[in-house]
Every structure is written in C-alpha cells, then in structure tokens.
C-alpha positions in Angstrom: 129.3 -98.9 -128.1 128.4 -95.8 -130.3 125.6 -95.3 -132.3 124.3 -92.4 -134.1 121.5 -89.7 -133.1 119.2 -91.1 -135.6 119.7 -94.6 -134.6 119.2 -94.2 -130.7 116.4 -92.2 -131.6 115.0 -95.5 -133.3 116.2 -97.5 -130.7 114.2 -95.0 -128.3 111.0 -94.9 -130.6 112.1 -91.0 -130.1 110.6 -87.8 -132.6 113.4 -86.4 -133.8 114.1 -82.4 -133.9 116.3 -79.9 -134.5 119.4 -82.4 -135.5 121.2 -79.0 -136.8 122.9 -81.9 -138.8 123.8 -84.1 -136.3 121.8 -87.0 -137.1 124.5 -89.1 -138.0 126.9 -87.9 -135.3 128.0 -90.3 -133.0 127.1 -91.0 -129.2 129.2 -93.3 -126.9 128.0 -92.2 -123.2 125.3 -90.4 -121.1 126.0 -87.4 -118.8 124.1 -85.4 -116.6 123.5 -81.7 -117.8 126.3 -79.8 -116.6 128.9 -82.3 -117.7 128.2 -84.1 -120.9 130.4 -83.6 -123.5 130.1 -83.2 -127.3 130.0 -87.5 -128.0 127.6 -87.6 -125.1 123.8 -87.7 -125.0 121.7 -86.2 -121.7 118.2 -85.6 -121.0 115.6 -82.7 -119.0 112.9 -84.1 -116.9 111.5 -80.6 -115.6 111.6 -76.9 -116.2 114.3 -76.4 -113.8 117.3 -77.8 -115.9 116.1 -75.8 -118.8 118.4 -73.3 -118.4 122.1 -75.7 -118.1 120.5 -77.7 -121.3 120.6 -74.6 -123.7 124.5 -74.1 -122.0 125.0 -77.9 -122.5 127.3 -78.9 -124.8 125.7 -82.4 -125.2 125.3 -83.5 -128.9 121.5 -84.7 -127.7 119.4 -84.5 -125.5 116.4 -87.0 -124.3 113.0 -84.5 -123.4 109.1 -84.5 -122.9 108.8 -81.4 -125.3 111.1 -79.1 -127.8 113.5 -76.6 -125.8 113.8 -73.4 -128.0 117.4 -72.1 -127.3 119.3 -75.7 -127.3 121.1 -76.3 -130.5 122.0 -80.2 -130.3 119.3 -82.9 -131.7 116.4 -83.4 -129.5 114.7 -87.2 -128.9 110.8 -85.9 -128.2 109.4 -89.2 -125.8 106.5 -89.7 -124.1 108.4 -90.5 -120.8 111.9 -89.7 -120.3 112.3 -92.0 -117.6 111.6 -95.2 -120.0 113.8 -93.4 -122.2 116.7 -92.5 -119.5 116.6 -96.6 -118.2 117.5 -97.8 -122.2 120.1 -95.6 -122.9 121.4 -96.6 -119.5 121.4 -100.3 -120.8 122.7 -99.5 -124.4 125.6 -97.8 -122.9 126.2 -99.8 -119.7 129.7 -101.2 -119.2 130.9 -104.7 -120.8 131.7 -106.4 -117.7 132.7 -110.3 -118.6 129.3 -112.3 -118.1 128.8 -115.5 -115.6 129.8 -119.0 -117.0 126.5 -121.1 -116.4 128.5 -123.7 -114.7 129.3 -124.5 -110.9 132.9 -123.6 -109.8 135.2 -126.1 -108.5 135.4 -124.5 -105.1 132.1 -124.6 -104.3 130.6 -127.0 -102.3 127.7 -128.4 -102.4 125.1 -130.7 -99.6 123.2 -133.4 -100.1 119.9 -133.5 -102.1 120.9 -129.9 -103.3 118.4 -129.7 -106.7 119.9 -127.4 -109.4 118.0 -126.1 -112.3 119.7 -125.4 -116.0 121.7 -122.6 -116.8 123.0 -122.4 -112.8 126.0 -120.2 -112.2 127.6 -121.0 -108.8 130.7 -118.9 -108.8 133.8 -119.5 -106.1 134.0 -120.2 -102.9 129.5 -120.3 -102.4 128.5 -122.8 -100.0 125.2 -124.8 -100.7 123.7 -126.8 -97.5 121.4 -130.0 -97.7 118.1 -129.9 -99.6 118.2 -126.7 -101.3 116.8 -125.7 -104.7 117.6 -123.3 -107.0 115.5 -122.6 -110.4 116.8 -122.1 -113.9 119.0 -119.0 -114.9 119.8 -118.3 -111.3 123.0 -116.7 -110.3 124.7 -117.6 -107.0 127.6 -115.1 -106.9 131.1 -116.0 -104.9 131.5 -116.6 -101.2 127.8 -116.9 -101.0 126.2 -119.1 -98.4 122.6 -120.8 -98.6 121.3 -122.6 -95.4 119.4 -125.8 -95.4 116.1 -126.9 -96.9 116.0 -123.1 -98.9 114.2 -122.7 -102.0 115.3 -120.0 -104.5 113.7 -119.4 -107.7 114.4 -118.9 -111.8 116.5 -115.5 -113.0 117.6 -114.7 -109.6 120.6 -112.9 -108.9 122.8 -112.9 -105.6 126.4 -111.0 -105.6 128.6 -112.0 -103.7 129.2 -112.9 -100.0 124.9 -112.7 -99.5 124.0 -115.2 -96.6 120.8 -117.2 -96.4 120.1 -119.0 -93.6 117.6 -122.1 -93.4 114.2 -122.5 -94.5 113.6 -119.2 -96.6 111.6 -119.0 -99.6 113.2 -116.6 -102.6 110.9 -116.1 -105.7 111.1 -115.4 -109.2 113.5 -112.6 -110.5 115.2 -111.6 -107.3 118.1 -109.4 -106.6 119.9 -109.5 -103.9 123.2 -107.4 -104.0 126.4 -107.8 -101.6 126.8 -108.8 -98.5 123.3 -109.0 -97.2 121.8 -111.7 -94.9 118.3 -113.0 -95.2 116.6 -115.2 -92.1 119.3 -114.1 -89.6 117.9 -114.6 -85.8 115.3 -111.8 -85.0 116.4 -109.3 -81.7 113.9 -110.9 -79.8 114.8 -111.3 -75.8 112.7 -111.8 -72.6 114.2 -110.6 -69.1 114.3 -113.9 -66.7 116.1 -114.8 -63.7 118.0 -111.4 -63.9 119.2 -111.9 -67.8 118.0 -111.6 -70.9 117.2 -114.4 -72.7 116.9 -115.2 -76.7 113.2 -115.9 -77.8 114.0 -119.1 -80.5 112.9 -117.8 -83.6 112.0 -121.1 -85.7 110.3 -119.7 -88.8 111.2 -118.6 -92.4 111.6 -115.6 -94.6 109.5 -115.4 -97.8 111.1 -112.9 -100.1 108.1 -112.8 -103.0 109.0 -112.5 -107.1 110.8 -109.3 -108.4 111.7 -108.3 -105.1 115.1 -106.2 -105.1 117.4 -105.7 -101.8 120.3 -103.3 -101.7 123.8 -104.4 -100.5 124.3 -104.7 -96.7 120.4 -105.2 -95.4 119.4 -107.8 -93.1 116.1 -109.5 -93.0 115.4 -111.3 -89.7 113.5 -114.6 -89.9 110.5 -114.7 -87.9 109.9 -116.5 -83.9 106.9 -118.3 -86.2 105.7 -118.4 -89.3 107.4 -116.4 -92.0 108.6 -112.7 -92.2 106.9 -111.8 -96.0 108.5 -109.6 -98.3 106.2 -108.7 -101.2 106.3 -108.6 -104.9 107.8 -105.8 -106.9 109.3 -104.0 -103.4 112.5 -102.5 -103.8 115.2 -101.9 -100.6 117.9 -99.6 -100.6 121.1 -100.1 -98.5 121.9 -100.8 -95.0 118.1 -101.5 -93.9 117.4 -103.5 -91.2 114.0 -105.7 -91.1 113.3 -107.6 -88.1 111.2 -110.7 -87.3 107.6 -111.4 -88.5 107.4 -107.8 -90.7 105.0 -108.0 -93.6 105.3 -105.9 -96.2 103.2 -105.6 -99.2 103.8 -105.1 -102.6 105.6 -102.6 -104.8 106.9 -100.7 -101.8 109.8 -98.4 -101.7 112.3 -98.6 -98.6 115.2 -96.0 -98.8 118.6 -96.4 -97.1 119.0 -96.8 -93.6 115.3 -97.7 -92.6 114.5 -99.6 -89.7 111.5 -101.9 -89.4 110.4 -103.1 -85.4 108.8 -106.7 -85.1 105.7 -107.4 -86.5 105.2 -104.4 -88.3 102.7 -104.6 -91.0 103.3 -102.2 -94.8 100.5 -102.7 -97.1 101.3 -101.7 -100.5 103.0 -99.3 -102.3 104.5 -97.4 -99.4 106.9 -95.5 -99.6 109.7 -94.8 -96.4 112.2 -91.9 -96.8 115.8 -92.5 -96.1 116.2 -93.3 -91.8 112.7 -93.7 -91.3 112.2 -95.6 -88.1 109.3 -97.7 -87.1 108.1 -98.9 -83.8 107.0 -102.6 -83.3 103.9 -104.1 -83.7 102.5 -100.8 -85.9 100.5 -101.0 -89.4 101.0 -98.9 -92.2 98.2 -98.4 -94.7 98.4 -98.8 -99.2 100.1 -96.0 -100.5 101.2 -94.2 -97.4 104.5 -91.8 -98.0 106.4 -91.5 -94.5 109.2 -88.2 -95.3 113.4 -89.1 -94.4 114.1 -89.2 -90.9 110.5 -89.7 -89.7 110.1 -91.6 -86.3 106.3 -94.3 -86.3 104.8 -94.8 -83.0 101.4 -95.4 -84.2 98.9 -96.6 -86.7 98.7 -95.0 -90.3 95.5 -95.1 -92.2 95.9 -95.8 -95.9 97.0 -92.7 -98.6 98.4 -90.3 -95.9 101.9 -88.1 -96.3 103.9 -87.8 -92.9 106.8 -86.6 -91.4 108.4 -85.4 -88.4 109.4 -87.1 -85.0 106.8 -88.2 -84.0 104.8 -88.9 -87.3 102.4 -86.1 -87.9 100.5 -85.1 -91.1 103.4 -83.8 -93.7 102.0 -80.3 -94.1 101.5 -79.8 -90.2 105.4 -80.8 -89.8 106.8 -78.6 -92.1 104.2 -75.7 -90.3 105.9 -76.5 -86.7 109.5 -76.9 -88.3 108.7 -73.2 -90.0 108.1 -71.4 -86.7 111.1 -73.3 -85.2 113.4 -71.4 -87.9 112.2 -68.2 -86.4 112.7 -69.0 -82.8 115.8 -67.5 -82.8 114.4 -63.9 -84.4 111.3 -64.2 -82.1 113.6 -64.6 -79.2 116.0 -61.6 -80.0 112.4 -59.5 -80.5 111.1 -61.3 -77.0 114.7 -59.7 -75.3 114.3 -56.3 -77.2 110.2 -56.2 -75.8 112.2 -57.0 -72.3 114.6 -54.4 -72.2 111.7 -51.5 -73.6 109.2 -52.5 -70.5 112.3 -52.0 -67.9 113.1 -49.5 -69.6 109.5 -47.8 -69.7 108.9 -49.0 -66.0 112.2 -47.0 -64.6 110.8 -43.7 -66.2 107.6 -44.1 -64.2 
C-alpha cells in the first residue's frame, strides 16, 4: 500500500507541518530513525532521537511537537504510540487471510459445538464436548482437550495445545506452540520416591488476554489456575498450578511463576523475573529483569535485585559493587604504606 503524506496524516487525525512540498509524496513502509529511507515514514517519541531525525532521510516523520532542523513533513499527534500502532496496521504485510471453514483433515469429537464464521485449519484435533464461539480461529496442528470452552474472535496459531476442562474468553491470542492446562510440577516424597499430586482442575484464561509463543500454563491440583483480563505474556513463560493473576498485567519473556502465587493487577515482571510459591504481589507493583521473589509485596512498590529489595536500594548496593574492584586496589595500596611505615620504625 502507499499513500501520500497528506492522506496518512488524515488517516492519523495528524497537524500537518513543514511538508517542504511533500504532501503529496508517497509513503509505502515505516522505519526506525537511522534506517528509513526517502518512501518511508518514522517517528520520535523522546528528546534523545532528536538528533538521528534531523540526519533522517525519512520523507515524514510521526512526533508530539515540531523538531526545528528536520526538513521532511511532520504528523503533530497527541500520542505517538496510537499513532506508531495504525501506521503499523496500514502498512502491515498482506498475508492470505483464514477461510471460515473447517479443513478436511481435521477431526472433530462428539458433541463438539461450533459457532459461525469458524476457521479450523489442517491437521487441529477437537475432543468431545467442546465449544468454540463465532469468528474464532483454530490454527493448524492444534489440539483442544475435552469438555473446553473457547470464546468469539479468538485466535490460536498453530500447533497450541489445550488440554481438558479450560475456560478461554473473548478475544484471546494465543500464538505458537504454547500449552494451556498441562499437569502442574506438583510431587510429594513417599515411600522413598516422589509421587505426582493429581491435579484435577481447570485453567480460566479471562477476555483479551494475550500469550506469547512457547508458554505453558499449568492447570491447577483444584479449582482453576485464573488468568485475567487484558494481561499480556511474552515468550517462553512458565506458569504453574493454581496462579492467579489479575488484570492488565504485563509478564516479559522468560518469567517464572511458583504455585499458588497471587498478581493483583497491573503488574508489571521484567524479563526472567522469578517468583517463589505461595507469594502475593500487590496492584501496580513493577518487579525489574532478572529479579528473584521470596516474599510478600505490598501494592505500588518498584523492586529489583536478588533477593527483591526496594529498586533504588538495589541499584545503591549494585553501585558500590562496581567499585569493589578500585576500593580493593586502594585497600592493597593502604596495605603496602602501613608495612611500609611500620619497617621504618
């Protein structure tokens, strides 16, 4: 698709300045800073890229304010993420769209209840008594357990596994290759072995819930492990049994959630964050990359480190660590001046 500066900027709802003429030029992409070209649109969000946009040779660029300095056309918006998401969409590939129908190779139980507008694609496996809601998308090689309920406009690529009994809402996304209601890594030591704990309930993945490709979502001993509303997960985490998480939470790649954890909402994990079992998280807590939970966080706190201490406390301790080294070579030289004082006595 390409579309002039003056109509993405009406597609966009966007002021537009400094056009230098180029208001009918012609977009077809969007670049970052340092490598859009002269067809290609990009955008500023802070101060800091200030500097590569008036070097940019971008035809346009999406920003909060006028940049004196850059000579493409400008799109002025009130928020250039909003902005950034559209032009994503305008210009996203054309990949072929699925056929609302049900492939031949997939197979399908008994009682299974399909909405309108299904798309079942090759090769997905359907067991007894599930339903699926209208607009839904069952990508290929995917497998849903029995007596599952999945909601309308959901989307599952391929090869995702659902095992029995889970509960998917409205508007869910669930990409490649993950597994939802999988048997939790729960084991009790008897007679000299270690012996798995049956885990008979459910997973309840709430509306407009989106999971990254490779996760894993154990199903809870009883009960139902509860994903909530609006909470996005990155890649490769795992999420074990009877975990509650509230809504609009954000869960980077590579976390790792013990049993029975409880998130309320809108918190936020960094990238390998690990939490201990059995440990609640308060609303709106932000817990930095790489961060290990032992304990209980009250609500609205910022922490990091292993183990979890306040944010600005960590970054304090890891300061002093970086001058260890110096402090030791000064400790040695302090060393070596006292011998050196106590041999001339």
């Amino acid at each position: 698709m390409k579309l002039t500066v003056e109509q993405l900027a009406k597609r966009l709802g966007a002021e537009l300045v400094n056009t230098g003429g180029q208001a009918q030029g012609k977009i077809s992409a969007i670049g970052p800073v340092e490598a859009a070209g002269e067809n290609d649109i990009t955008f500023v969000k802070s101060d800091k890229h200030i500097a590569a946009l008036i070097k940019s040779r971008a035809a346009a660029a999406i920003v909060q304010k006028s940049i004196e300095g850059y000579n493409g056309a400008q799109l002025i918006v009130k928020n250039v993420d909003t902005a950034l998401i559209e032009v994503l969409n305008i210009f996203a590939p054309e990949l072929k769209k699925p056929t609302r129908e049900i492939d031949p190779s997939a197979r399908l139980g008994k009682n299974v209840k399909l909405a309108e507008d299904i798309s079942i694609e090759p090769n997905a496996v359907i067991d007894d008594n599930v339903e699926i809601g209208e607009n839904s998308i069952i990508g290929s090689g995917c497998k849903i357990g029995e007596n599952t309920k999945i909601g309308k406009n959901c989307q599952l690529d391929s090869n995702v596994v659902i095992h029995h009994n889970c509960q998917i809402g409205n508007n869910v996304i669930i990409q490649a290759n993950s597994t939802i209601g999988s048997t939790g890594f729960g084991y009790s030591f008897i007679d000299g072995t270690h012996k798995l704990i049956p885990h008979n309930g459910g997973v309840v993945i709430e509306d407009f819930v989106e999971i990254g490709a490779n996760c894993c979502i154990d199903r809870a001993k009883f009960g139902n492990t509860i994903i909530g509303a609006g909470t996005k997960i990155d890649n490769l985490v795992q999420i074990a049994h009877n975990v509650v998480i509230g809504k609009c939470c954000l869960i980077a790649g590579q976390v790792g959630i013990s049993g029975s954890c409880k998130l309320g909402d809108g918190v936020v994990l960094g990238g390998q964050v690990g939490l201990a079992d059995n440990i609640e998280i308060g609303d709106g807590t932000m817990i930095s990359a790489q961060a290990g939970v032992a304990n209980n966080i009250e609500a609205g706190r910022q922490v990091a480190w292993t183990p979890a201490i306040d944010k600005r406390k960590a970054f304090r301790i890891v300061s002093s660590l970086m001058r260890l080294p110096k402090m030791a070579e000064q400790f040695k030289q302090m060393v070596n001046r006292i011998e050196e004082l106590e041999k001339d006595k």
